[in-house]
Structures are given as C-alpha cells and as structure tokens.
C-alpha positions as CSV (number, residue, x, y, z in Angstrom):
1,X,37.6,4.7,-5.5
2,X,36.3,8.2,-6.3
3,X,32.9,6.6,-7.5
4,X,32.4,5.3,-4.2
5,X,33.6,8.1,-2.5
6,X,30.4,10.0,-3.9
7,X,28.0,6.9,-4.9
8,X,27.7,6.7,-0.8
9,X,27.2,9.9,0.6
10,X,24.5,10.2,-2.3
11,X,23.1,7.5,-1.5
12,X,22.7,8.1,2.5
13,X,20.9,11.8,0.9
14,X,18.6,9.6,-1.0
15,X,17.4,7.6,1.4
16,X,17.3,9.9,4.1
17,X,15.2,12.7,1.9
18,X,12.6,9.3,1.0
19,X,12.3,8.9,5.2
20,X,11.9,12.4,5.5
21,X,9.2,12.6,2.5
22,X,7.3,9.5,4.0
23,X,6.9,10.1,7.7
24,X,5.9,13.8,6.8
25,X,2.6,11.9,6.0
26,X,0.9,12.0,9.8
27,X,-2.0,9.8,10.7
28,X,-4.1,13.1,12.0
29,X,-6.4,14.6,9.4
30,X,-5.8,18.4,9.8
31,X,-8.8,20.2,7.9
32,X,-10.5,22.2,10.5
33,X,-13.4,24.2,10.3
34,X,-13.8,28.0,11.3
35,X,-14.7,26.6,15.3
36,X,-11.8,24.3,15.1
37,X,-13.7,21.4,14.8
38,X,-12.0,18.7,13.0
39,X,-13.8,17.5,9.4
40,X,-13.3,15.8,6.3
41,X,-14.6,15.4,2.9
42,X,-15.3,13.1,0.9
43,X,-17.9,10.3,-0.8
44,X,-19.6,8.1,1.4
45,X,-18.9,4.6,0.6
46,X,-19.7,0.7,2.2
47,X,-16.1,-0.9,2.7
48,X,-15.1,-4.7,3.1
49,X,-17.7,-7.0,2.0
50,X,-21.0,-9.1,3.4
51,X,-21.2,-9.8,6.3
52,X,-18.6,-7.7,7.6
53,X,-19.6,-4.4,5.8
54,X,-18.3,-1.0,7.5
55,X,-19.3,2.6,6.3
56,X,-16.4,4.8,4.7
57,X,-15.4,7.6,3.8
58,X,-13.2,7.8,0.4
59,X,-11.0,11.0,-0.2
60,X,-8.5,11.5,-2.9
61,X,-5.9,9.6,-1.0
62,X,-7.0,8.3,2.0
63,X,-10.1,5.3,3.1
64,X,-11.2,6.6,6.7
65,X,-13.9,3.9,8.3
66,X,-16.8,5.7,10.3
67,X,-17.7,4.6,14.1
68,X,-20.9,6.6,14.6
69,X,-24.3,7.0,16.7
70,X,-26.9,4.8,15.3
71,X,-29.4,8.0,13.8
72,X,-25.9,9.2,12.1
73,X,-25.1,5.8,10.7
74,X,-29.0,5.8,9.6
75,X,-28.8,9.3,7.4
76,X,-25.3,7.9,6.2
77,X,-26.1,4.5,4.8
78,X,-29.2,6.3,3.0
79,X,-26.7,8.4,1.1
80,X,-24.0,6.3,-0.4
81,X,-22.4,7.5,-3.2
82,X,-22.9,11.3,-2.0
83,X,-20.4,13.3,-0.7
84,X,-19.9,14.5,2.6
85,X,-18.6,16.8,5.2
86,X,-18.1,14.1,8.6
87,X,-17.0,15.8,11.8
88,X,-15.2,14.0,14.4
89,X,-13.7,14.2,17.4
90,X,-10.8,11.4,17.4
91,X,-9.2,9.7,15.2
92,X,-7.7,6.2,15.7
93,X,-6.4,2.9,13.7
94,X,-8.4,-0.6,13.7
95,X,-6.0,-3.7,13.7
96,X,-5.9,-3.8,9.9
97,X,-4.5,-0.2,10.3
98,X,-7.1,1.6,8.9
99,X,-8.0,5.0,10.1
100,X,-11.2,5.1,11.8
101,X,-13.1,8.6,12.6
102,X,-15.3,9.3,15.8
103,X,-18.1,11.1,13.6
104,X,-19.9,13.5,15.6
105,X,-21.6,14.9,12.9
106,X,-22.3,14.6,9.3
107,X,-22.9,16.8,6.5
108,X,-24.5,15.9,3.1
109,X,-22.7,18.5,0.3
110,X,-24.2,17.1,-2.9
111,X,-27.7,15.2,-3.3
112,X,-27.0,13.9,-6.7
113,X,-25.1,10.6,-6.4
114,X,-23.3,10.9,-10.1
115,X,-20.4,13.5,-9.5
C-alpha cells in the first residue's frame, strides 16, 4: 500500500513536468533582429517531391516552408544548399502542420554550398 501511496503522486509529477516540457515548445519563431523584425536562419532546401516541390528552410530542429514574392522565390531557388537569414512577417501552419513563413526578405550568409 505504501508503494502506491508514492508510485502515484510520482507518477502525476512525471507526467505533468513532460506536459510542461512539451507545450513550452511555441509555434512562433522568436529570433528578432536589432528593428524587431522577425528572422531565421538556416539552409535553404526544396521539400516534398516532384511535382509538388515547396522551398524550405532547414534549422537544427525545425522544417519552416517559404510563401514568398516571385523575385524572392527566384534568388532562393538559385541558392539551395546555402544558408540564409529569411525575414518574415507571419508565421502560420499548412494542413500537414507544417510551419510556413511570410518571407519578406531574404538574406544569403554563406556562398559556398559545402558547410
């Protein structure tokens, strides 16, 4: 009776510190520049495959899809493989529930494709 007594109340902690740990992870992105303008970073990258290819951008832990203007599109798909600052202005989910950015502006950091 004494096991139970403490196998439940430690098991309540355990699963209430894993939904704490879990929905600390927000769907924002929260690097900001000095202006405030939203960014991120990371290498430019074609997701899904033929015909229903879709630029990304790969960080360390996260796939963001890119919704942008046609000449920003353009100087994106000509550098795959490069990393990149992208600035947006929102940030919402596609129905596979995959972040997708509102790129304002784009960034190339690096011009040699093998990091």
């Amino acid at each position: 009776m004494k096991n139970i007594l403490i196998i439940i109340p430690t098991s309540f902690l355990l699963l209430f510190v894993n939904i704490l740990c879990c929905s600390s992870q927000s769907d924002s992105v929260k690097e900001k520049d000095n202006s405030g303008t939203n960014f991120v970073t990371g290498k430019i990258l074609m997701a899904q495959n033929e015909p229903f290819t879709e630029l990304a951008l790969v960080t360390d832990n996260s796939v963001y899809l890119l919704d942008c203007p046609d000449e920003i599109k353009e100087i994106i798909y000509n550098n795959q493989g490069k990393t990149a600052k992208v600035y947006y202005s929102n940030v919402s989910k596609n129905e596979e529930s995959v972040r997708v950015l509102k790129v304002d502006k784009v960034e190339i950091i690096n011009s040699n494709s093998n990091d």
